[in-house]
C-alpha positions as CSV (number, residue, x, y, z in Angstrom):
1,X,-49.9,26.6,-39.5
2,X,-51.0,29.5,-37.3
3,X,-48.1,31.5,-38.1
4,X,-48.4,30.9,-42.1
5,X,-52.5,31.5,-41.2
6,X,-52.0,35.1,-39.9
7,X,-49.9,36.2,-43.2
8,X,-52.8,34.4,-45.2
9,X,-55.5,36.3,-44.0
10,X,-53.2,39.8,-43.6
11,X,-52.0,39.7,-46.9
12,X,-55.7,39.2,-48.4
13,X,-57.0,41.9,-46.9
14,X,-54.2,44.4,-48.1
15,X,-54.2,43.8,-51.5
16,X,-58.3,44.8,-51.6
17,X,-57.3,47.8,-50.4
18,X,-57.4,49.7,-53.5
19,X,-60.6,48.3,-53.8
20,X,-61.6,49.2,-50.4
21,X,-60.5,52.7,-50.5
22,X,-62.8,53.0,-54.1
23,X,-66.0,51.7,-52.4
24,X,-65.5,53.5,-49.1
25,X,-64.5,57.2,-50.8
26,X,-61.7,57.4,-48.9
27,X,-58.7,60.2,-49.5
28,X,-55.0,59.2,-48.5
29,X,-55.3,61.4,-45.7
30,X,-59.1,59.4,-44.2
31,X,-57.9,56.0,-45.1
32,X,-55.1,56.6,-43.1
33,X,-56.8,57.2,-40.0
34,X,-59.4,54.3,-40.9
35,X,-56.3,51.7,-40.9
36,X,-55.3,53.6,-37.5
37,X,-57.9,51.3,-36.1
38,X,-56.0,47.8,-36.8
39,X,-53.2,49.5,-35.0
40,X,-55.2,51.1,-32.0
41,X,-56.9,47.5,-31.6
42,X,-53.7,46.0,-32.2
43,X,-51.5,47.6,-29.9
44,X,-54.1,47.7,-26.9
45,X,-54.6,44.0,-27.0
46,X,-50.8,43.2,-27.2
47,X,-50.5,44.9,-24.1
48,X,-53.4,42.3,-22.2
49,X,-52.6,39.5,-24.3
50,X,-49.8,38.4,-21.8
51,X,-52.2,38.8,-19.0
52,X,-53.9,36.2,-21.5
53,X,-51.3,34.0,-22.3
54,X,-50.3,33.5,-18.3
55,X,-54.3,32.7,-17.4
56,X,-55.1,30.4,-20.6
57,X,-52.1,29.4,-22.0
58,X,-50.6,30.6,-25.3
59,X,-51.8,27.7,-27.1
60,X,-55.5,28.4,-26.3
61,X,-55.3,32.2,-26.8
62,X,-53.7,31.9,-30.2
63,X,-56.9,29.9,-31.0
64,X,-59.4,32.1,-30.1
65,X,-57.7,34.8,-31.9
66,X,-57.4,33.0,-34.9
67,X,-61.2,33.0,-34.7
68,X,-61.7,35.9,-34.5
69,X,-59.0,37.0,-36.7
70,X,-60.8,34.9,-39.7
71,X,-63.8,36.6,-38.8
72,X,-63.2,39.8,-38.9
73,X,-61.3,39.5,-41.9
74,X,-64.8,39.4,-44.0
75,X,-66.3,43.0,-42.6
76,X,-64.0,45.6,-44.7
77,X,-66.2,44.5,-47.2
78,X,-69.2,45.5,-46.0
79,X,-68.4,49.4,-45.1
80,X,-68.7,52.3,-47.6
81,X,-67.1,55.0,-45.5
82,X,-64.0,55.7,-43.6
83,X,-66.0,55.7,-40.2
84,X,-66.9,52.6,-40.6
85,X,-64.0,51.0,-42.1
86,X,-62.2,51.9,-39.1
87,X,-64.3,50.4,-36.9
88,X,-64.7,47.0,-38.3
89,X,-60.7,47.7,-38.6
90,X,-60.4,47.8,-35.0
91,X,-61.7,44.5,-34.6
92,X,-59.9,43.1,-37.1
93,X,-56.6,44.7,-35.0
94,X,-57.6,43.3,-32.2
95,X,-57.6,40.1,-33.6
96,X,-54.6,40.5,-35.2
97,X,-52.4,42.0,-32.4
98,X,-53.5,39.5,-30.1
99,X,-52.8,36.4,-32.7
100,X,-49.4,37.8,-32.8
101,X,-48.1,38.3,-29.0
102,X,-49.6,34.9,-28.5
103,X,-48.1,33.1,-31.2
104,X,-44.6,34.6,-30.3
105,X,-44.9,33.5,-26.7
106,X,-45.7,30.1,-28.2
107,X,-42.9,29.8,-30.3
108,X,-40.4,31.1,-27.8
109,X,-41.1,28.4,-26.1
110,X,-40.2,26.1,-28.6
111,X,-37.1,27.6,-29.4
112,X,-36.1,27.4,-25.7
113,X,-36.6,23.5,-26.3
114,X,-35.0,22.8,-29.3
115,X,-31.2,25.2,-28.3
116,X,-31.2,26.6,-31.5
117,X,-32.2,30.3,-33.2
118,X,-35.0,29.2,-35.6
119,X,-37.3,31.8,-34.8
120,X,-36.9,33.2,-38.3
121,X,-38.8,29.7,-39.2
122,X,-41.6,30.7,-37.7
123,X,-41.7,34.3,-39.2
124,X,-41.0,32.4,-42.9
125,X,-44.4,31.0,-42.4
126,X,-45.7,34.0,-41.8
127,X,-44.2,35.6,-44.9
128,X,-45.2,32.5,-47.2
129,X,-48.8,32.9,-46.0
130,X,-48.3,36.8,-46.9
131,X,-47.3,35.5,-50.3
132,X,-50.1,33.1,-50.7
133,X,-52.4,35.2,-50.4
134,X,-51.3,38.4,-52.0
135,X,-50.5,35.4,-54.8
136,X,-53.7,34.8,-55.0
137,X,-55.1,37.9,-54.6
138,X,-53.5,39.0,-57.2
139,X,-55.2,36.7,-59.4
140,X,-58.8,36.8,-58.4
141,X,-58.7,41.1,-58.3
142,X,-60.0,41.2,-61.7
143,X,-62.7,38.5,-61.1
144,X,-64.2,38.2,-57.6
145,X,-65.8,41.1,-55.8
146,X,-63.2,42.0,-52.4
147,X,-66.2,40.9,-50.6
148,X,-66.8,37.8,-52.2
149,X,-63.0,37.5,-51.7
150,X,-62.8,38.0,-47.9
151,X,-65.8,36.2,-47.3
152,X,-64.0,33.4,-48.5
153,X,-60.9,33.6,-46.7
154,X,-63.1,34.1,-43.6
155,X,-64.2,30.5,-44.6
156,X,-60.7,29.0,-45.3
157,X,-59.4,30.5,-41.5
158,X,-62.2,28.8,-40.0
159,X,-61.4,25.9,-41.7
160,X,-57.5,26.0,-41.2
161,X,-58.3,26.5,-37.6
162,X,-60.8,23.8,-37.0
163,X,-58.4,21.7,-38.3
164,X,-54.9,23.1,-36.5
165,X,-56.6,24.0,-33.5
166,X,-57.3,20.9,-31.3
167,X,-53.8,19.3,-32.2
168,X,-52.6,22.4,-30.9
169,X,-54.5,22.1,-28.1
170,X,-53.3,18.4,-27.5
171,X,-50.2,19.5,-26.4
172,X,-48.8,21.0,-23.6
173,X,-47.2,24.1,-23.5
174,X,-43.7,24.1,-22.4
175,X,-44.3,26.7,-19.6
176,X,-46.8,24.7,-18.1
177,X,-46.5,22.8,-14.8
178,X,-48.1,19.8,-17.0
179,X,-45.2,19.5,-19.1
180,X,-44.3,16.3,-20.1
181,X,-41.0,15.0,-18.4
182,X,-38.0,15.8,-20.7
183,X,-39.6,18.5,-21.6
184,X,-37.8,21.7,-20.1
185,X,-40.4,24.5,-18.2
186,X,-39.9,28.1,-19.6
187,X,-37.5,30.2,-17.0
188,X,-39.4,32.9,-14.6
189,X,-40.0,35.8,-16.0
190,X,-37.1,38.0,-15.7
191,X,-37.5,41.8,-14.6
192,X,-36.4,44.6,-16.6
193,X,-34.2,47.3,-14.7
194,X,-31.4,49.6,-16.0
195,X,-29.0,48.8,-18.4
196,X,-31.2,45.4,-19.6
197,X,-34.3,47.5,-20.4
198,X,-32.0,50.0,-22.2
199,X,-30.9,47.0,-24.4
200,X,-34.3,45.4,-24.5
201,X,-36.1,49.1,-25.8
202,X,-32.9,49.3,-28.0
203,X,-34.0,46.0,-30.1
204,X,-37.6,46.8,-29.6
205,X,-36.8,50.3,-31.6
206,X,-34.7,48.1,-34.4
207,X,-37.8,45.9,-35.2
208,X,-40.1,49.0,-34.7
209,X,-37.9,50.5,-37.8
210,X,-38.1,47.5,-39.8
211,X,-41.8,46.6,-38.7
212,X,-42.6,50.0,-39.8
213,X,-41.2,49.6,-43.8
214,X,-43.2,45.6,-43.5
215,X,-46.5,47.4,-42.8
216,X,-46.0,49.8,-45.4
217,X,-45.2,48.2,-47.7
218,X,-48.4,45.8,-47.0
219,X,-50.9,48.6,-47.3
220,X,-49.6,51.2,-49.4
221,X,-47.6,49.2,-51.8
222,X,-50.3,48.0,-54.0
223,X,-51.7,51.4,-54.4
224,X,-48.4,53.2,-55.1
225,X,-47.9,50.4,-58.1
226,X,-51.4,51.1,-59.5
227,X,-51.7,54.7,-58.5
228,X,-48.4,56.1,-59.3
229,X,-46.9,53.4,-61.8
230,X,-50.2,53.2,-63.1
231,X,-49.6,49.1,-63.0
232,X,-52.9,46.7,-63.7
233,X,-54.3,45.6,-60.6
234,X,-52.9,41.9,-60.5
235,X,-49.7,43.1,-61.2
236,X,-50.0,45.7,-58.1
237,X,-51.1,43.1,-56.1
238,X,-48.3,41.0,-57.2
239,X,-45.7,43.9,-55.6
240,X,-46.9,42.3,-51.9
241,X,-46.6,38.8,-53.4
242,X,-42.9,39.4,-54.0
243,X,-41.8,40.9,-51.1
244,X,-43.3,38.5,-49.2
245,X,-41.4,36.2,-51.0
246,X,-38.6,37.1,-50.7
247,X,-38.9,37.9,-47.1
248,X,-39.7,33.9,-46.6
249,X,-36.2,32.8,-48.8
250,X,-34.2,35.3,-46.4
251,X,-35.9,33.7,-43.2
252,X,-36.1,30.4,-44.2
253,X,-32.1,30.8,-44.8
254,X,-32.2,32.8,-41.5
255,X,-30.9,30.3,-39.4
256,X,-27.8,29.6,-41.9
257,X,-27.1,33.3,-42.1
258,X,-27.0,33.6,-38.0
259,X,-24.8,30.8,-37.6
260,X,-22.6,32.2,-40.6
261,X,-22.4,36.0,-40.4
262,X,-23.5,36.8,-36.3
263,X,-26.0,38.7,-34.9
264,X,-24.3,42.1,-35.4
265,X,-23.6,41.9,-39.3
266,X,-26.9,39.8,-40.2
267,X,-28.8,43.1,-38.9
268,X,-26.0,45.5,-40.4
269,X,-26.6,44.2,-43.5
270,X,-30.0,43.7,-43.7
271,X,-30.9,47.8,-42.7
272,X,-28.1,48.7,-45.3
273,X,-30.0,46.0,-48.1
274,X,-33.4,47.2,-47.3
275,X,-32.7,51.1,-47.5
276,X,-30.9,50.5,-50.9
277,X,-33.9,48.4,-52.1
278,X,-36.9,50.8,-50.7
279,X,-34.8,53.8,-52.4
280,X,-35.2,52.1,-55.6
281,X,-39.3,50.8,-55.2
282,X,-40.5,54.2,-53.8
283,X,-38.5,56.3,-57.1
284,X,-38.3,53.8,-59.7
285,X,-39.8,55.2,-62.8
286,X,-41.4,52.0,-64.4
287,X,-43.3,49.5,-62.5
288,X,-40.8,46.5,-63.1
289,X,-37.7,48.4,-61.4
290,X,-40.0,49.0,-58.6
291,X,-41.0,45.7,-58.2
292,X,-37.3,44.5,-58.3
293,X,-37.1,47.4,-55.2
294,X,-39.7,45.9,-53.4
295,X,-37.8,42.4,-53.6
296,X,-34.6,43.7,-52.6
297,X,-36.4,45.4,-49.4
298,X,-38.0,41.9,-48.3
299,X,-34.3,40.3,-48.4
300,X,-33.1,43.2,-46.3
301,X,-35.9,43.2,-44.2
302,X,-36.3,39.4,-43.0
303,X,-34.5,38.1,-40.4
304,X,-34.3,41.9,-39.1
305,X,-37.3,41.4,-36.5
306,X,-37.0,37.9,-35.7
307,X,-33.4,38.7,-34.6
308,X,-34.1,41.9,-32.6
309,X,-37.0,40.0,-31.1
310,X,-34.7,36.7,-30.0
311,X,-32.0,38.5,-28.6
312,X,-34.1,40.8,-26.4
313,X,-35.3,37.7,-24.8
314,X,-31.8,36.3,-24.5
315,X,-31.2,39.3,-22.6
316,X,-35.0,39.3,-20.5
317,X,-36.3,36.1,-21.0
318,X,-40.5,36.5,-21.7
319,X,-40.6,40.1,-20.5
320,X,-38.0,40.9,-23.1
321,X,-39.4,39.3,-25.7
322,X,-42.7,41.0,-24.8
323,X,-41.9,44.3,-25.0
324,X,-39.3,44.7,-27.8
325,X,-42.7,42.4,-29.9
326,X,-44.8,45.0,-29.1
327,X,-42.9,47.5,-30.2
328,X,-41.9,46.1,-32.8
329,X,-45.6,45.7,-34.2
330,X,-46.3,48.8,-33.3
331,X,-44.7,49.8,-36.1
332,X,-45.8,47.3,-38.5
333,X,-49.4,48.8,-37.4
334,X,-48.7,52.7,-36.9
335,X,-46.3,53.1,-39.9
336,X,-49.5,52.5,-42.9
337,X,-51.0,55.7,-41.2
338,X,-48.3,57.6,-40.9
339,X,-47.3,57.2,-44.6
340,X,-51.2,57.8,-45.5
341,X,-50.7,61.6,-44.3
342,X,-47.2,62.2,-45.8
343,X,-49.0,60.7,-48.9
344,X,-51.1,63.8,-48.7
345,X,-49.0,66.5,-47.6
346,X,-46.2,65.5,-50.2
347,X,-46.3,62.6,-52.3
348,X,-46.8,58.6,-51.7
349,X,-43.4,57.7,-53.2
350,X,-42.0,60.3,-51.1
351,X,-43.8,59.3,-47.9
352,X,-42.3,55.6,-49.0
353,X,-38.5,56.8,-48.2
354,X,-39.4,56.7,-45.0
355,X,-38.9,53.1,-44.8
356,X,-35.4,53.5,-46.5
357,X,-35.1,56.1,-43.7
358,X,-35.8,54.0,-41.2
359,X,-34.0,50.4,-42.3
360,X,-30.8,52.4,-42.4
361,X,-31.4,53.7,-38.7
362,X,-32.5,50.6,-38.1
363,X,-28.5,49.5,-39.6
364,X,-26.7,51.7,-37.3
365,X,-28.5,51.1,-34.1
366,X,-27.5,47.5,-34.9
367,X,-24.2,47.5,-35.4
368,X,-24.3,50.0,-32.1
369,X,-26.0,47.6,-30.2
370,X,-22.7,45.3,-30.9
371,X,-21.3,46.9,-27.5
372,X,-24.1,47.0,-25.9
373,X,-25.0,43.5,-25.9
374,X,-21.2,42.9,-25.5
375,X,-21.1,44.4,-21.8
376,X,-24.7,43.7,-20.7
């Protein structure tokens, strides 16, 4: 519920970005730097939220961030310029980069219980919320004001979380010393030294490249359908819908795949898909051939992260899992920036190759990383 909660409330706030960007007067160039805030808040909270975790529990710290997450979902609304956008942004990243690290570190623990590699389950809820709400968002954009809009998801995460949190809270985690018996305790942190934290950056770096074309995609894809493809603005909000939908048929098959194909080829052929398909949405001429690129991208792209992330903590245990997460949202978080100001100096569609650029590096390193994890 958390998980599916956190792509809810993301997704609803990216597609009112058009919207946003209108009522704030922001250029490419400002809004970029105004969505630099989610990731400064992000990325500086990821780095304590383990601190946080180990102190309260990840149970409880996912709850108070999805508090504040639902919260601070609300305030884009209430700017009108890029100053201030950023800074309400910065809350909102906070919220968000700390609802992520802890929900990981919760749901490593449950895939340490169950003995099996369904942590692209968890990221399918994610994506399904994503889909949700850019579904929906979609279809009130042409009725409902973005602040009217927020506001009300700011009310719905409340209420999710009032609901979700105390049963969540019921139970103990499986890293506690409270565990119930049968229940297996988490294994002691495992330091990172030479050839392990080589392995452990080198999957951190694969789902940084694939993070990077997922946070795109959420906050510039929209605009590049109704800014460049000159699409209707349900139908550009619709581009997030269906990448996020197909990112939650590849994850929720993600389990299948691994089982089937391997580690090595399920991330081979998911760089190589999601180039192919971000080639094709960033340069299609007509907004339906873009859309069918945007799909394409989200099969690539799923199980991608979720992999990297598992098998760095294979390799680490929590530490690994930590840092190649972190990483890995960094560039779900920096990447929307960084295509804002290669919007402006060349074009968006060309600033959106980038993530075709980086899925197929993302490809290589992946089927590299064959031998690495081979002799680790």
């Amino acid at each position: 519920m958390f998980f599916t909660l956190d792509g809810f409330l993301f997704a609803g706030w990216v597609v009112r970005i058009p919207a946003i960007k209108h009522q704030t007067g922001a250029t490419a160039s400002t809004l970029g730097l105004a969505l630099l805030g989610v990731s400064a808040g992000a990325v500086i909270t990821m780095m304590l939220t383990g601190a946080l975790c180990r102190r309260y529990g990840s149970h409880g710290t996912t709850l108070a961030c999805a508090v504040l997450l639902s919260l601070s979902v609300a305030l884009p609304a209430q700017t009108h310029s890029p100053l201030t956008l950023g800074l309400v942004l910065l809350v909102f990243g906070v919220a968000y980069g700390g609802a992520n690290v802890a929900m990981n570190s919760a749901a490593v623990d449950v895939v340490a219980t169950l003995g099996r590699p369904v942590m692209p389950s968890f990221h399918a809820a994610f994506s399904l919320g994503g889909m949700i709400g850019a579904g929906i968002g979609g279809l009130v954009a042409g009725s409902l004001s973005a602040a009217t809009h927020l506001t009300v998801l700011t009310c719905t995460g409340l209420a999710v979380t009032a609901v979700a949190g105390p049963v969540l809270l019921r139970h103990k985690e499986a890293s506690s010393p409270a565990a119930p018996a049968g229940r297996p305790a988490a294994a002691p942190p495992r330091r990172l030294r030479g050839r392990a934290r080589r392995i452990v950056l080198l999957f951190g770096v694969i789902a940084l490249c694939t993070a990077y074309g997922e946070g795109a995609l959420a906050d510039w894809g929209a605009l590049h359908l109704a800014q460049d493809l000159k699409a209707a603005p349900g139908l550009a909000a619709a581009g997030y819908s269906l990448f996020a939908l197909t990112m939650t048929i590849g994850r929720l098959s993600g389990t299948a795949m691994l089982e089937r194909l391997g580690q090595t080829r399920t991330l081979t052929l998911g760089g190589a898909t999601a180039a192919a398909g971000m080639l094709l949405g960033a340069l299609a001429p007509t907004t339906w051939l873009a859309l069918a690129g945007f799909a394409v991208t989200g099969l690539g792209l799923a199980n991608i992260f979720p992999v990297a992330v598992g098998r760095a903590g294979e390799l680490a245990g929590p530490s690994g899992v930590a840092a190649a997460s972190t990483l890995g949202y960094g560039g779900m978080l920096l990447g929307p920036p960084a295509i804002g100001f290669l919007a402006d100096w060349f074009s968006l569609p060309v600033a959106l190759t980038t993530v075709a650029l980086l899925a197929a590096a993302a490809a290589v390193l992946g089927y590299g990383a064959r031998n690495a994890t081979t002799h680790a």
